[in-house]
N, C-alpha and C positions, 0 to 999 in steps of 0.2 A: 504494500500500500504506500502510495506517495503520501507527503509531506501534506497538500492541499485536498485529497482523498478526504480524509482523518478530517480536517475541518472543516469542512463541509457538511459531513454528516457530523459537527460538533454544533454547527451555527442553526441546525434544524431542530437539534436537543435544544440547545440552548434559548430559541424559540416558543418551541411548541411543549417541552414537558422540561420544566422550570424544577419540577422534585424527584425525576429519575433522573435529571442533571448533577442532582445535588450528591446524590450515592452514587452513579457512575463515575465522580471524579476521585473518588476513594480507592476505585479499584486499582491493580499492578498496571503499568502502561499496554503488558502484554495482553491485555483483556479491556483495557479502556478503551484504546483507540478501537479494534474490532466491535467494541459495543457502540463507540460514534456512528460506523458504518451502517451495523443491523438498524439499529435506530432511524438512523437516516432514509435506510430501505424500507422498513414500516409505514411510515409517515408519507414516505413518498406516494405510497401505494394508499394509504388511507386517505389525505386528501384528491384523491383522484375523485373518491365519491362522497365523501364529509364537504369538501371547499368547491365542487364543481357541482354543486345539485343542479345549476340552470344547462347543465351539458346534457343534452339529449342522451336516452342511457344507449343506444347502439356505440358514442362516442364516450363513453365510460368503458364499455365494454371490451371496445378494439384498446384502448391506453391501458387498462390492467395485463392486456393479453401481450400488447409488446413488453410491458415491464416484467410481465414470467418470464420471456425469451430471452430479454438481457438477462435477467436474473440468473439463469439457468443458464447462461454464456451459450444461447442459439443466436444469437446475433449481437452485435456491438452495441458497448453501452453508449449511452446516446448523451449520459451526465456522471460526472466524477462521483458522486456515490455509488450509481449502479455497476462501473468500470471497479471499485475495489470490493461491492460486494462480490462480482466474480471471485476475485481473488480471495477472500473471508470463507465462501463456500469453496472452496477447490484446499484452499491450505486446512480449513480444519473440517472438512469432510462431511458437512452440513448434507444431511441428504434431501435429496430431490421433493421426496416426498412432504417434508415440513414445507419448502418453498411453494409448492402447489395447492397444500390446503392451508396455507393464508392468503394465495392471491385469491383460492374459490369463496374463500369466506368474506373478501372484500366486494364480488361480484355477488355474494349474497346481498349485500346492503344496495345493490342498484335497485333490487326487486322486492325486496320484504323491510318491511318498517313495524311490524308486529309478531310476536312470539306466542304461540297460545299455551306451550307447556313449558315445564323447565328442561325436558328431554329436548327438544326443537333451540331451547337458546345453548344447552350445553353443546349440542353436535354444533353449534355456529361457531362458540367458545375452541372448540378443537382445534378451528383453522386461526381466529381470529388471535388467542391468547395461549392456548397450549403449545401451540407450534412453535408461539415469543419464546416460551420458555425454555425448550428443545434445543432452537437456535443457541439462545445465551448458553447451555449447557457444554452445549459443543464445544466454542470458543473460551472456557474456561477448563476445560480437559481435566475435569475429576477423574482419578483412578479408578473409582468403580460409577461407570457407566450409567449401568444399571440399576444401581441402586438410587443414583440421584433423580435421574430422569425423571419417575414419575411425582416428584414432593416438587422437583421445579414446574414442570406442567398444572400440577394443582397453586404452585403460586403465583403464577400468570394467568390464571384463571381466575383467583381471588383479584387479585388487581383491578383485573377488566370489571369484574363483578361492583367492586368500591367503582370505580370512573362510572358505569351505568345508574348505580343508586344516587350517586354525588352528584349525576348531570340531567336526571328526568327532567327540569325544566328548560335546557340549554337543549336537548335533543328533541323534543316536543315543538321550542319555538323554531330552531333553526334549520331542523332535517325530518320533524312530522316522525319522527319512529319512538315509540317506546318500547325499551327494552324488559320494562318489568314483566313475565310471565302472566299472561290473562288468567291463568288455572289459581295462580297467587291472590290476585284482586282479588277474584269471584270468592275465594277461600275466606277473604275478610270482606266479603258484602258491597265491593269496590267498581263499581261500573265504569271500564276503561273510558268511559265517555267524561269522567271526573278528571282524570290526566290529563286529556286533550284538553280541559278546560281549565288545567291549573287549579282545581276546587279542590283544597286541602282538609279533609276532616278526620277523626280519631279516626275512621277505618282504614283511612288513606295511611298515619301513620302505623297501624299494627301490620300494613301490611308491609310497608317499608322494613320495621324491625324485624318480622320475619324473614327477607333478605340479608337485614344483615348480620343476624343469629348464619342463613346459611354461610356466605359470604365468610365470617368467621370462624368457622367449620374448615373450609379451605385456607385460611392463613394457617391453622393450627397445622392441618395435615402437611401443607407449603412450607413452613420455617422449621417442621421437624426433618428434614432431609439438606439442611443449610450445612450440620454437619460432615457431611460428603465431599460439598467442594472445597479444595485448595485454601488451605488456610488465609491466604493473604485476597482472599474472596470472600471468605464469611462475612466480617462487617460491612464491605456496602452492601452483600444482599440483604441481608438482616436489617439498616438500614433504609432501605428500598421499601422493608415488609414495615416495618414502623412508620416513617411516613406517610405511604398509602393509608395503613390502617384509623392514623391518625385523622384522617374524615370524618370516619366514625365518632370521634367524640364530639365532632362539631356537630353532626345530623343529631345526635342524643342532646345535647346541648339545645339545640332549637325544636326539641320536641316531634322529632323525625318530619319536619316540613322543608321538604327540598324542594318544593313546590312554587313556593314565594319567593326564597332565595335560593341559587346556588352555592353552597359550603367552601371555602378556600383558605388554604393555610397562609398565613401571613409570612412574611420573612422570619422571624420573629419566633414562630413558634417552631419552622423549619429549625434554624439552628439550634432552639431549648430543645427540639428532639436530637438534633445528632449530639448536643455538648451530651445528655441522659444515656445514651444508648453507648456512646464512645467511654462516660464513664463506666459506666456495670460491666461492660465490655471488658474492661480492664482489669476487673478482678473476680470474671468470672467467663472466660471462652465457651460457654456453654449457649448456644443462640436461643433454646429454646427458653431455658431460665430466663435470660436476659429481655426476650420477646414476653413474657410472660410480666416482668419487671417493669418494664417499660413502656412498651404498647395499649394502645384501646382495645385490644381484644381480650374479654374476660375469658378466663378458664370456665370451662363448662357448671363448676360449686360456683360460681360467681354469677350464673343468671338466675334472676329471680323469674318465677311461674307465676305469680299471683296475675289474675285475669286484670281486664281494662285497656282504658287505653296504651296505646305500645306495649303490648301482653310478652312476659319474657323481656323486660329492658332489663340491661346490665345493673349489678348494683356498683357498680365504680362511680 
């Protein structure tokens, strides 16, 4: 990878995701700059149909399908990111197969703006987030393979999970898709026709916290396999899982209406999480203690059951 490759896909991070910037710069150079790259190649491919909604989708369609081809080095890259992802996938063995079910899961967003189950958004999840995780897995070359693979898939899955409950009103105004599960609503009494209209009430939130009980479920399953990778990787993933998750205290905090506003970490509270997590860190390499320490995700004895509204909200 050249010199202007790397920043390229640094200036697209540094753009568009402002708090996996903030952990990606923790990582060893040998997994950072590759992570500039990946990043860069995501983004490129996701605003193709997130920033171009007025593009006729046949012309969505043909621009995702050249970007596989560069991708997958069948034709020449046409932009300095997509010229060193060649190289990111070829040097550390990135298979085909992840490259192709995230560009299908981008081409899924030309056509579907509704989810009826959580079965239909997880298989969307496979390309859109599991795949992320696949990817970064590769390029930080854990010893056992195997064993990380699926706790990183399940924390890129939790991620996307946090970004979709954090932005229900920012995807409803700007792109008309809700990604909350219709089977979820219906479950707390929630007529998808309340989202569309921004109408926040206690059912609306029980159904949110419902999400993010599951959502939370996959950080635990996600930051139990941090152990795996490469020492000098664990804390910015670990970090990565901490502030994603740190959403979550903000949507609890407003009484699960993300409806009225969208949730957002101040500068501010970015770094009181990394100075917390770098300190526990330090006398305790253990990510999941530490996640555990640190994070808004309660342990499972940490949710309260008592009914009402946001039914199951954490007792933190």
């Amino acid at each position: 990878m050249q010199r202007e490759h790397v920043a390229a896909g640094r200036a697209i991070q540094q753009r568009t995701g402002k708090t996996f910037h903030l952990a990606t710069r923790l990582l060893p150079e040998r997994v950072r700059h590759p992570t500039y790259v990946l990043y860069g190649f995501f983004r490129i491919a996701d605003e193709v149909v997130d920033d171009a909604a007025d593009a006729p989708p046949a012309a969505q369609r043909a621009r995702l399908e050249a970007l596989r081809a560069q991708a997958l080095g069948e034709r020449p890259a046409e932009e300095p990111v997509l010229e060193a992802f060649q190289t990111v996938r070829e040097r550390y063995d990135v298979p085909d197969e992840e490259v192709n079910v995230f560009v299908d899961a981008m081409l899924a967003d030309i056509h579907t703006d509704r989810y009826e189950t959580e079965a239909q958004l997880e298989a969307y999840m496979h390309g859109s987030a599991a795949a992320v995780g696949a990817m970064m897995t590769a390029i930080m070359e854990p010893k056992d393979v195997e064993a990380a693979l699926p706790h990183a898939r399940a924390l890129g899955e939790a991620f996307q999970l946090t970004n979709f409950i954090r932005d229900v009103r920012e995807d409803v105004l700007e792109r008309g898709r809700i990604y909350l599960p219709a089977e979820t609503l219906a479950a707390h009494g929630v007529d998808p026709t309340a989202i569309e209209r921004l109408e926040f009430s206690d059912a609306v939130g029980d159904a949110i916290a419902a999400e993010l009980r599951r959502t939370e479920a996959r950080y635990r399953e996600g930051v139990a396999g941090i152990r795996y990778l490469p020492r000098d990787c664990q804390l910015p993933v670990l970090l990565a899982a901490v502030l994603y998750a740190e959403h979550h205290r903000l949507i609890r905090a407003q009484g699960y209406d993300v409806l009225s506003a969208r949730p957002s970490l101040s500068t501010t509270r970015k770094l009181w999480c990394l100075a917390r997590t770098r300190w526990h860190w330090q006398w305790n390499r253990d990510p999941e203690a530490v996640f555990r320490r640190v994070s808004a995700v309660p342990s499972p004895e940490e949710i309260d059951p008592s009914p009402g509204p946001g039914e199951g909200v954490a007792t933190r």
